[in-house]
C-alpha positions, -999 to +999 in steps of 0.1 A: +114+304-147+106+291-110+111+257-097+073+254-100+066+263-128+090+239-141+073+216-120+044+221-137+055+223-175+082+194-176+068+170-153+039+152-166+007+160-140-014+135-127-046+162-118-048+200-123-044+208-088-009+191-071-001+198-035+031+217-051+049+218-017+090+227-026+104+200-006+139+196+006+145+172+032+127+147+053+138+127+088+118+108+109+083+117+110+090+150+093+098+166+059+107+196+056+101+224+028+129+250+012+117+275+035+125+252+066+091+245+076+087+213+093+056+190+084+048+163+105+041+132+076+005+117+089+003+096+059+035+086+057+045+092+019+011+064+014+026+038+039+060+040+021+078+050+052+065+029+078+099+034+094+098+071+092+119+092+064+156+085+061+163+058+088+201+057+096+203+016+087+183+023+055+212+052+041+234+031+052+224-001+036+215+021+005+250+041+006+272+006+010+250-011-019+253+016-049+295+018-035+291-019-040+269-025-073+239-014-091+221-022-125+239-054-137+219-073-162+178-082-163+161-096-132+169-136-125+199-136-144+227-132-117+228-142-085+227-108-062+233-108-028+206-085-014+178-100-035+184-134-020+191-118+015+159-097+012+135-130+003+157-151+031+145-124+053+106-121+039+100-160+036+112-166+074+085-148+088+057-166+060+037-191+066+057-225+046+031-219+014+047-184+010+083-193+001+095-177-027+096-141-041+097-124-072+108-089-071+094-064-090+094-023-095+065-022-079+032-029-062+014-021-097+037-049-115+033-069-087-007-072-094+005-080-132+029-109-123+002-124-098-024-122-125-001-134-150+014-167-126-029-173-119-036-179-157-004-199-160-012-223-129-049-227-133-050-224-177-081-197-168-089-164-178-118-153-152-102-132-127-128-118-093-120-082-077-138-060-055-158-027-062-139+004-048-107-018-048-074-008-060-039-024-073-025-003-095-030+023-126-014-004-150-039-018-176-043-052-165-042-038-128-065-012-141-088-042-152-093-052-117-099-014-108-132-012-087-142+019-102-155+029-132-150+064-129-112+054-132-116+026-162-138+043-188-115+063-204-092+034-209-117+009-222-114-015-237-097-035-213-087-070-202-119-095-209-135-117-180-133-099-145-158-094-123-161-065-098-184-079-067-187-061-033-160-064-008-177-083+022-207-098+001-220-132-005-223-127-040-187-126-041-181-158-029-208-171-050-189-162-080-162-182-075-163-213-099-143-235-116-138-211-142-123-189-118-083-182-120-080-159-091-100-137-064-075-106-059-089-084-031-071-065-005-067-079+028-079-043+043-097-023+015-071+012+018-088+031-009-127+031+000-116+046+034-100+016+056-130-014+054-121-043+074-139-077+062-154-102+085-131-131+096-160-153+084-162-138+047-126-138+041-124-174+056-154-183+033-135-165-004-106-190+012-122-217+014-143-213-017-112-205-040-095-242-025-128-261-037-122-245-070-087-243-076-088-208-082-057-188-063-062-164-037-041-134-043-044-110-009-029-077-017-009-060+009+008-035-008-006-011+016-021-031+044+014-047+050+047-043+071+030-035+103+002-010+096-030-031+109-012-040+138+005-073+127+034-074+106+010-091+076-027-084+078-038-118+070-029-127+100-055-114+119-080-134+097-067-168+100-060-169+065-033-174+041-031-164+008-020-184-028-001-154-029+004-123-015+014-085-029+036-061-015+052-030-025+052+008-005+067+003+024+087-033+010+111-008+001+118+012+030+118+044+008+132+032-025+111+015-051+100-019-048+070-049-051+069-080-050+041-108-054+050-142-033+037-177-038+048-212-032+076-220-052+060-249-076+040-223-085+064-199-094+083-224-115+053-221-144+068-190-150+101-204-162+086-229-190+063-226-218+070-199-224+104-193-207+105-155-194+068-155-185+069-125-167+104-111-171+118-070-158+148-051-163+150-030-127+126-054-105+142-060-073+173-035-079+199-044-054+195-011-036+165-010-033+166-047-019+188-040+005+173-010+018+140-027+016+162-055+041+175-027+063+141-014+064+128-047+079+150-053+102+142-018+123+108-026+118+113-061+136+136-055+162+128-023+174+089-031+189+071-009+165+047-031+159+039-042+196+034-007+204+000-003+177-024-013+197-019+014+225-007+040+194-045+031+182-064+039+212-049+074+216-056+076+182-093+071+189-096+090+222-074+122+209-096+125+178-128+137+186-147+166+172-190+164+166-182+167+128-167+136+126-194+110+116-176+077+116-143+064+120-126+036+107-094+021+118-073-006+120-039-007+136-023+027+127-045+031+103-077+056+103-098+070+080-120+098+094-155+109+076-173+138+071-200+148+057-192+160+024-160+166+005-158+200+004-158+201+042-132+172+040-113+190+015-109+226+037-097+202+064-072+185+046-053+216+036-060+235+068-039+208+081-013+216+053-009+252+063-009+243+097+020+218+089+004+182+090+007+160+058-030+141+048-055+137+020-083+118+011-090+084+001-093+075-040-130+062-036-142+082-004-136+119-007-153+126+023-130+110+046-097+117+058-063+098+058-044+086+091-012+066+083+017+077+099+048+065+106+045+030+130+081+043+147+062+077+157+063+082+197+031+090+221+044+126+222+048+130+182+010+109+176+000+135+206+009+160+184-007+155+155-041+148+168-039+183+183-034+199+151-055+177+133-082+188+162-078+224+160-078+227+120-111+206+124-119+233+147-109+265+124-122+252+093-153+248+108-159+287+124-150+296+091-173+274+070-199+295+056-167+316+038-147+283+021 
């Protein structure tokens, strides 16, 4: 039996259709299949690798940790070194409010403890999310889901959430003194890369203070450099109650983690003790290469180098069946008119060896996320091939 087919018989599928590419090997902006073929990563594994694939410091950090230690017991139990290096390292560049971590396995457990710690603080139940948002597949993440499409086949699910357009009044409107939480997405990723207004995001801010409801911003995707500052908020003149990571927290390996102020946090450990509790949350390698990860990302000027990534990124890209773009940072979704169109493009670019896909509420647009440490020459690159399989796809359109 081939590797695929095994593939396809032992490993339980997520759609009837996979990408299926045999890969072997990835560095840098590339991964690479069994047959050698290089593909330059332009979503970057879903903003996992915001570092690019296989950093030296990360295999490093990674190789010394598992020589070191691995599993040892239950998160919170022993003191580990990397997890307290790791949130020594996240909480210094936080605002004071955001000052202590709880690791988790992912971005989608992360949702779950932030829900869980805004019914413990508050003692409420009604929870405020966006239409076309996601944070997670989990249930109770799945509760907050901003599409039906996605929820209806696992009804019934949890009781008193709202789901209220991103960027609308009626959003803040709903927020009351019933309200435990408002968890939205700083940057919506999902719905194709929607920016709010300052003002709105100000306003849910403000709105969830005169309540007492939290604010739960999730950056699972938006964060670690990919709008162009190293937290999104930050460009809104907000901060958050608490705030979600995950993707690229672990430079690679698995690993979320939701962060709050540290009175908060401690409702966790009472009444009942273990009030959100993991076995593998912040696993000491994948802290410390979430650390080494970091530390690249900060000292090596990735981030200062966005803005100018971003406009070559918007005068490169250019083709008349492009109806809108949307970007922020290195960060781009790119529409057309229908998904079938979008979906010829998206594995033209495949066979012409450039990694993309579509967006989970917005078929009909394109995903741009590459690595933040990709050079001029490499993001040069790309846009040409992304250009020309525009350009193929579409003398061949009245065949696909």
């Amino acid at each position: 039996m081939s590797l695929r087919n095994e593939f396809l018989q032992l490993i339980a599928q997520t759609s009837d259709a996979p990408m299926g590419l045999e890969m072997v090997k990835a560095e840098g902006v590339y991964i690479y299949d069994y047959q050698g073929k290089a593909y330059l990563d332009m979503i970057s594994g879903f903003s996992v690798a915001n570092i690019g694939h296989s950093h030296p410091q990360v295999v490093a950090a990674v190789q010394q940790q598992a020589a070191a230690y691995m599993h040892l017991i239950v998160y919170g139990e022993y003191i580990q070194q990397p997890q307290v290096a790791y949130a020594q390292l996240l909480v210094a560049h936080l605002p004071a409010s955001l000052n202590c971590v709880y690791f988790t396995n992912s971005g989608a457990e992360a949702t779950e403890g932030a829900m869980k710690l805004a019914k413990r603080v508050t003692k409420r139940s009604k929870i405020i999310s966006c239409n076309q948002a996601y944070h997670g597949s989990t249930q109770g993440a799945l509760s907050i889901m901003g599409d039906e499409y996605f929820r209806n086949a696992f009804r019934p699910l949890l009781p008193d959430i709202s789901h209220l357009n991103y960027n609308s009044q009626s959003f803040i409107d709903a927020i009351d003194e019933q309200t435990a939480c408002v968890v939205l997405e700083t940057v919506q990723a999902e719905s194709g890369i929607v920016a709010p207004s300052a003002a709105w995001l100000q306003a849910v801010r403000n709105q969830c203070t005169k309540h007492g409801a939290l604010m739960i911003l999730d950056e699972i995707q938006a964060g670690f450099g990919r709008t162009g500052s190293l937290w999104a908020f930050e460009q809104f003149d907000v901060v958050p109650d608490v705030l979600l990571l995950g993707k690229a927290l672990g430079g690679g390996m698995p690993l979320g983690a939701f962060i709050a102020d540290f009175q908060l946090m401690q409702t966790l450990t009472h009444s009942p003790v273990l009030g959100h509790i993991t076995t593998f949350g912040g696993h000491p390698v994948s802290c410390a290469a979430g650390k080494a990860a970091l530390e690249v990302l900060l000292q090596g000027k990735y981030i200062a180098s966005i803005a100018a990534k971003h406009q070559l990124m918007q005068q490169l890209i250019q083709h008349p069946s492009i109806i809108a773009k949307r970007s922020i940072g290195l960060w781009m979704a790119i529409e057309f008119e229908d998904f079938s169109l979008n979906h010829a493009i998206v594995k033209r670019c495949v066979a012409n060896g450039l990694i993309t896909d579509w967006f989970l509420f917005n078929s009909r647009s394109l995903r741009i996320a590459p690595p933040l440490v990709i050079s001029e020459e490499e993001l040069k690159s790309m846009c040409t091939i992304l250009v020309q399989s525009i350009e193929e796809v579409i003398a061949l359109r009245p065949e696909f």
